[in-house]
C-alpha positions in Angstrom: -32.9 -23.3 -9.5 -31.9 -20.7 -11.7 -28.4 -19.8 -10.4 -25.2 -22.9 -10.4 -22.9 -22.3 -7.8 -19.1 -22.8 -8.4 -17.5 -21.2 -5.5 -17.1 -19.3 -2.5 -15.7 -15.5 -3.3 -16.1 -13.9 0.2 -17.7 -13.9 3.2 -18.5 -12.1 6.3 -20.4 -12.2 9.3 -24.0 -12.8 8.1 -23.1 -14.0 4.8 -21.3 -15.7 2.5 -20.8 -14.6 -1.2 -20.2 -17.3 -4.1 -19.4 -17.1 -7.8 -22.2 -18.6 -9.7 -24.0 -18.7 -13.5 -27.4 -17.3 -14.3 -28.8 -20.8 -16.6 -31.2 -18.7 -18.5 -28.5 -16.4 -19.9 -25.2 -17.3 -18.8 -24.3 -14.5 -17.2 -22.2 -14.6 -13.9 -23.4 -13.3 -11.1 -22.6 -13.3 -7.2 -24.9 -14.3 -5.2 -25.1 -13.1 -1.5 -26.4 -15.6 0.9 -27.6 -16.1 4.6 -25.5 -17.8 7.0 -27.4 -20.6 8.0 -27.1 -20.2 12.2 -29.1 -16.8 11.6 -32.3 -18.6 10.1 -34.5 -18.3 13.2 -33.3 -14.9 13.8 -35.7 -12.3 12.6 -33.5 -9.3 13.5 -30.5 -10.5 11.7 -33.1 -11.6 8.6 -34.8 -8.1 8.5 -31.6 -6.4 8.2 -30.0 -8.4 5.4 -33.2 -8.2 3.3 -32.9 -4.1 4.1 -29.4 -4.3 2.4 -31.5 -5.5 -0.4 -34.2 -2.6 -0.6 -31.2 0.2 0.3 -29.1 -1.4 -2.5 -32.4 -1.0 -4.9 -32.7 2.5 -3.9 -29.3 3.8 -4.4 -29.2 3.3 -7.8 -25.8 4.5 -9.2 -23.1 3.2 -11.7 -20.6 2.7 -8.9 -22.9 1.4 -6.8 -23.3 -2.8 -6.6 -26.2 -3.3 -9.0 -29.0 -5.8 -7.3 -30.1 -8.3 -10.1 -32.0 -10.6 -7.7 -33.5 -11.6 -4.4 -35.2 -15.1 -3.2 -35.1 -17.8 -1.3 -33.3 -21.1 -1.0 -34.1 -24.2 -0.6 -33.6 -24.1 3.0 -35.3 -20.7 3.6 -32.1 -18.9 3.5 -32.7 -15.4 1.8 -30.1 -14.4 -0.9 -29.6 -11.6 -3.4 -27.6 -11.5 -6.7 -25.3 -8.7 -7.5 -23.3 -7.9 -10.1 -20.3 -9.9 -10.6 -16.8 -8.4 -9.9 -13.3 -8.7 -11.2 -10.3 -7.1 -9.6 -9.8 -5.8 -6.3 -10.5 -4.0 -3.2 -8.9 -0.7 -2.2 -7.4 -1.8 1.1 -5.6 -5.1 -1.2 -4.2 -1.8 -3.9 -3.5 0.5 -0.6 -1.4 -2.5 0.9 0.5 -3.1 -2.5 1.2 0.5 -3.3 1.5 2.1 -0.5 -0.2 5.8 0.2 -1.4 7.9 -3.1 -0.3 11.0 -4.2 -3.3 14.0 -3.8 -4.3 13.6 -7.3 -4.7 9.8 -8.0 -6.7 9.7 -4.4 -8.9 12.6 -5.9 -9.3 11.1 -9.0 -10.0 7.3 -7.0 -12.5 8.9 -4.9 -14.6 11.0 -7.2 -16.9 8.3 -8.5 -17.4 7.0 -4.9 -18.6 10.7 -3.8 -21.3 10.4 -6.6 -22.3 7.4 -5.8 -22.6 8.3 -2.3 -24.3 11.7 -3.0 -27.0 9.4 -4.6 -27.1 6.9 -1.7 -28.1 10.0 0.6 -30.3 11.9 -2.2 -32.5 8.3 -2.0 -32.0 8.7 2.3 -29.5 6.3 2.9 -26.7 6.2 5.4 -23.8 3.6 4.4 -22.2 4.1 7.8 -19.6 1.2 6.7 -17.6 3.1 4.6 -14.2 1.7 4.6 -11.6 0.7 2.3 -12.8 -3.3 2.1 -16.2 -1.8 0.8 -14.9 -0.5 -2.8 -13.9 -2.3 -5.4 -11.5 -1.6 -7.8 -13.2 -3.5 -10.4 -11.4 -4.9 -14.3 -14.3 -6.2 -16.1 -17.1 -2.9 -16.0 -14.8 -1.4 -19.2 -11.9 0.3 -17.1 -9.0 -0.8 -15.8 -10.0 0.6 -12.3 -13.7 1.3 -11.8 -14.5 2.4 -8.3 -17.5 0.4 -7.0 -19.3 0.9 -3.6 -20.2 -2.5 -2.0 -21.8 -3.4 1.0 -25.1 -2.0 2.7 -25.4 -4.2 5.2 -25.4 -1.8 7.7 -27.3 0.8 6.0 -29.3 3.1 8.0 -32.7 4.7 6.3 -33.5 8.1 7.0 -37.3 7.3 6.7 -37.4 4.8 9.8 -36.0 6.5 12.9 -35.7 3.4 14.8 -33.0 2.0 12.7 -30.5 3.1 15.1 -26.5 1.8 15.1 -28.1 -1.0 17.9 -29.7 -3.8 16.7 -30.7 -7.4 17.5 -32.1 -6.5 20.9 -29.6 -3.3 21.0 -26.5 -5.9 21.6 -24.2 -4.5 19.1 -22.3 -1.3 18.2 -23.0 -1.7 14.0 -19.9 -0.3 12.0 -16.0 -0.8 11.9 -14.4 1.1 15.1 -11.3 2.6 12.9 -14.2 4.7 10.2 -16.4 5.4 12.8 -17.8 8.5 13.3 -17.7 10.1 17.1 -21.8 10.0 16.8 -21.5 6.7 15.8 -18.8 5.5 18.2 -20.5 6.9 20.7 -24.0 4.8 20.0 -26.3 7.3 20.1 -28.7 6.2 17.1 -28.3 9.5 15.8 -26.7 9.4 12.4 -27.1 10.8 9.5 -25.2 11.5 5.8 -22.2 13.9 7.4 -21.5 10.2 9.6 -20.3 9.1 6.1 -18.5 12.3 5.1 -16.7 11.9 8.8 -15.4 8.0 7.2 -14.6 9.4 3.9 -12.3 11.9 5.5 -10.7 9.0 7.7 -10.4 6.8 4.1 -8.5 9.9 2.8 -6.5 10.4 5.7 -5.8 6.9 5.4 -4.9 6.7 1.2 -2.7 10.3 1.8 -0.5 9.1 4.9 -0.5 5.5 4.8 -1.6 5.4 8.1 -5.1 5.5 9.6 -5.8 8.4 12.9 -7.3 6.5 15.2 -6.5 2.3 14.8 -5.2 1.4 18.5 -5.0 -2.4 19.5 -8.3 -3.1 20.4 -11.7 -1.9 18.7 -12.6 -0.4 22.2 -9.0 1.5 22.4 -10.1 2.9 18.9 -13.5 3.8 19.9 -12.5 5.8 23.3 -9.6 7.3 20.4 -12.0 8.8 18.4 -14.1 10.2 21.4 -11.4 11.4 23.5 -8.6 12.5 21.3 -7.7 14.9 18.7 -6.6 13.8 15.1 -3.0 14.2 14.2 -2.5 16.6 11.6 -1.7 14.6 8.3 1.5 17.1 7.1 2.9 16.1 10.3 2.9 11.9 9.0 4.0 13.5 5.3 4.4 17.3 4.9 3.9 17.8 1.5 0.4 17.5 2.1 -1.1 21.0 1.1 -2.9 23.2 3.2 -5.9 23.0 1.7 -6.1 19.6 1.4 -5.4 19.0 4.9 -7.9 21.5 5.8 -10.0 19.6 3.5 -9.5 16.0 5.2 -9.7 17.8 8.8 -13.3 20.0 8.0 -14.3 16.1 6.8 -13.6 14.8 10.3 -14.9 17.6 12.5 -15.9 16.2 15.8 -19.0 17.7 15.9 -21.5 17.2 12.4 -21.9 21.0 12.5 -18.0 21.0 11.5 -18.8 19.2 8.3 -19.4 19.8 5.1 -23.0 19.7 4.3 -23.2 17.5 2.1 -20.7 14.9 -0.4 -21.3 17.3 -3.3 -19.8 19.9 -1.6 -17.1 17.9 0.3 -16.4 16.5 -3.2 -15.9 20.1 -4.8 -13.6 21.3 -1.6 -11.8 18.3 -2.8 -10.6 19.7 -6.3 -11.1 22.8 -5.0 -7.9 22.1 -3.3 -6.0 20.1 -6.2 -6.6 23.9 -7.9 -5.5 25.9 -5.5 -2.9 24.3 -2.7 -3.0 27.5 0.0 -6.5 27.3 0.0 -9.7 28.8 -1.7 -11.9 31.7 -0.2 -14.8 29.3 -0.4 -12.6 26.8 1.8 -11.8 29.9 4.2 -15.2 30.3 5.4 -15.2 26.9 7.6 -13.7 28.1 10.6 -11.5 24.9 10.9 -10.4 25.1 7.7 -9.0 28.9 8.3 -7.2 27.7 11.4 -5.7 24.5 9.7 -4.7 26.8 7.2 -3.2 29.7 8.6 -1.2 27.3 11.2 0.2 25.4 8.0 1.7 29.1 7.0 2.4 30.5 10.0 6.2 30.7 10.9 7.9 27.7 12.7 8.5 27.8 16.0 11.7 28.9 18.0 14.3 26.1 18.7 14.3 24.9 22.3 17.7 26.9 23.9 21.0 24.9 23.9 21.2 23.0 27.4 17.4 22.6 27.2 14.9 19.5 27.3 14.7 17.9 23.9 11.0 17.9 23.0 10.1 14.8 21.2 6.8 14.2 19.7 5.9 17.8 19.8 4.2 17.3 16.6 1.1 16.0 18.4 1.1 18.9 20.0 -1.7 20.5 19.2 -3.0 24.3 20.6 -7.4 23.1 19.8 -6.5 20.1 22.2 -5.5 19.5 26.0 -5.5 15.3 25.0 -2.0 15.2 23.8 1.1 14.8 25.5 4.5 16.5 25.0 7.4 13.5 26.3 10.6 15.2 27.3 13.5 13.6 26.5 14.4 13.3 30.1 15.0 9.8 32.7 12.0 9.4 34.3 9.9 8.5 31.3 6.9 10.4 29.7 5.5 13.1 31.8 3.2 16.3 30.4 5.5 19.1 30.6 6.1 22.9 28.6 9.4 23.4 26.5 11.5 25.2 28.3 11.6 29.1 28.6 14.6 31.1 27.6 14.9 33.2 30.7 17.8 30.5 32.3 19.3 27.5 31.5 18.3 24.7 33.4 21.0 24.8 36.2 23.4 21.8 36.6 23.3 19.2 39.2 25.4 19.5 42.3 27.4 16.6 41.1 28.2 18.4 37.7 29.1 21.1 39.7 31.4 19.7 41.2 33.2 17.6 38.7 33.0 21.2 36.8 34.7 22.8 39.9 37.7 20.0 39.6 38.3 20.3 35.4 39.2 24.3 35.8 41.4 23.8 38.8 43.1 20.9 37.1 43.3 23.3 34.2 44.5 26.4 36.0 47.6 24.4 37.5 48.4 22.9 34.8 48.4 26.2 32.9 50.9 27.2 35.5 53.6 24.6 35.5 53.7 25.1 32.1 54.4 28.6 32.3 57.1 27.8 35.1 58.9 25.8 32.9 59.0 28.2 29.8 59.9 31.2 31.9 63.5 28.5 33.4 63.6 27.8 29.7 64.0 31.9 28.7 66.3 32.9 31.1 68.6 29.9 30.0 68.9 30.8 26.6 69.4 34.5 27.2 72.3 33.5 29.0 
């Protein structure tokens, strides 16, 4: 053929990716490939030549460029995409550790444009994750954000692409990104599912931590349904109000909640480099406002001396009855209220009692004492 393999690069569950050389002009490409078990499966076929045609239509300098499609010898379909040199953001997010507000702004941009496009030419990514840009060396920057991998894509146009496929037996998309739409496997997704993941992947770059992983894929999924995000100044609080406001209007649990679209999510975005309290423009989401004016309203009281210590309050959270507030107390977690100051929690009657015994012991001692200073007195005035 045209194309001379010379190794594998990557691979995932219906493909494989190798390195390989355009003959005619010596250009290297990769070229994306079938797994061979899914030849006789027309389901798995159609959707990997769709990556193809949603790939074609989102054209977009940070978005894989399609050079190619065929077929090989054995039938296999492939596609040839642009090569890449560097690496992935979750390999630069393991080695550094989280980014500071600006350089995740700054990271992100290009990947809002390109996924402003992708919805412009009605597509859904709905696999928008770390693993899925590239950080790539040889495009003329030393970092050049590139959005990989529309395997899942969903198009607008067709309303039975749903998240279930091949015979409706799998939930498409990686639990931890997930929007609650998606999680929940309802079929209906559209752009603001991918504004939901970018929040999560800016959650994840800002804290070093992402809000819902759990153990298992189905833990996360019944996380995102069920429970409510943990604010990210709580994981590190220099986080500014407004870009926590920001990163929680991104992940709203309903798609009304959203931003409408990446353009504007992208301009709340440096919106909030600008100003850190918080725009007017930013004010007028609802959720925003709250995040906003609870990041500035005064802390609360200290629990009173004798009290509970609360531990994990910082989940608590006044939009949610999911969390739980663990008491510091034997008897292990339990949902419970920080104390009130009307009374200290009364002692036990065994305290009491070992109280009782200290001030008697106390109380004669004090005594003697003063029986043996009073003898001493009189002696010397003698």
């Amino acid at each position: 053929g045209a194309y001379q393999v010379e190794r594998l690069i990557g691979e995932g569950g219906m493909g494989q990716v190798f390195a390989a050389i355009h003959l005619p002009s010596g250009q290297r490409v990769a070229i994306k490939i079938l797994r061979g078990r899914f030849i006789r499966d027309r389901g798995i076929i159609d959707r990997f030549l769709r990556e193809a045609q949603a790939v074609t239509m989102c054209a977009h300098p940070h978005v894989v460029q399609l050079l190619d499609t065929g077929y090989a010898d054995d039938g296999l379909p492939f596609m040839v995409l642009t090569y890449l040199e560097g690496e992935t953001l979750v390999d630069l997010l393991y080695r550094k550790g989280r980014f500071k507000e600006l350089e995740a702004v700054q990271l992100l941009t290009p990947i809002i444009a390109a996924l402003e496009a992708t919805h412009r030419a009605g597509v859904v990514h709905r696999d928008l994750k770390p693993d899925n840009i590239y950080l790539a060396r040889n495009l003329g920057a030393a970092q050049y954000p590139v959005l990989m991998d529309y395997g899942i894509a969903g198009l607008l146009s067709d309303p039975n692409d749903g998240l279930t496929w091949n015979n409706g037996a799998l939930l498409v998309g990686t639990p931890a990104y997930m929007a609650p739409e998606q999680a929940a496997g309802t079929g209906s997704v559209d752009p603001r599912a991918d504004i939901y993941s970018m929040g999560v992947l800016l959650y994840e770059l800002l804290t070093g931590s992402s809000p819902f992983q759990r153990e298992s894929e189905q833990a996360t999924i019944d996380a995102i349904l069920q429970e409510a995000v943990r604010s990210p100044s709580k994981i590190v609080p220099g986080i500014s109000p407004a870009m926590e406001a920001v990163i929680l209007c991104a992940m709203g649990r309903s798609p009304e909640h959203r931003f409408v679209s990446m353009n504007v999510f992208g301009a709340a975005l440096h919106d909030a480099l600008q100003q850190p309290m918080g725009s007017a423009a930013l004010r007028q989401y609802p959720l925003a406002e709250r995040v906003i004016a609870s990041r500035m309203a005064p802390p609360a009281p200290a629990p009173m001396p004798g009290g509970p210590v609360v531990r994990g309050a910082e989940f608590a959270d006044k939009r949610s009855r999911t969390v739980m507030i663990v008491l510091d107390q034997q008897g292990g977690a339990s949902v419970a209220a920080a104390p009130t100051s009307a009374a200290a929690p009364s002692a036990p009657v065994g305290g009491r009692s070992r109280a009782g015994l200290i001030v008697a012991a106390v109380l004669i001692g004090g005594t003697a004492l003063g029986a043996v200073l009073f003898i001493a007195m009189q002696y010397l005035h003698r």
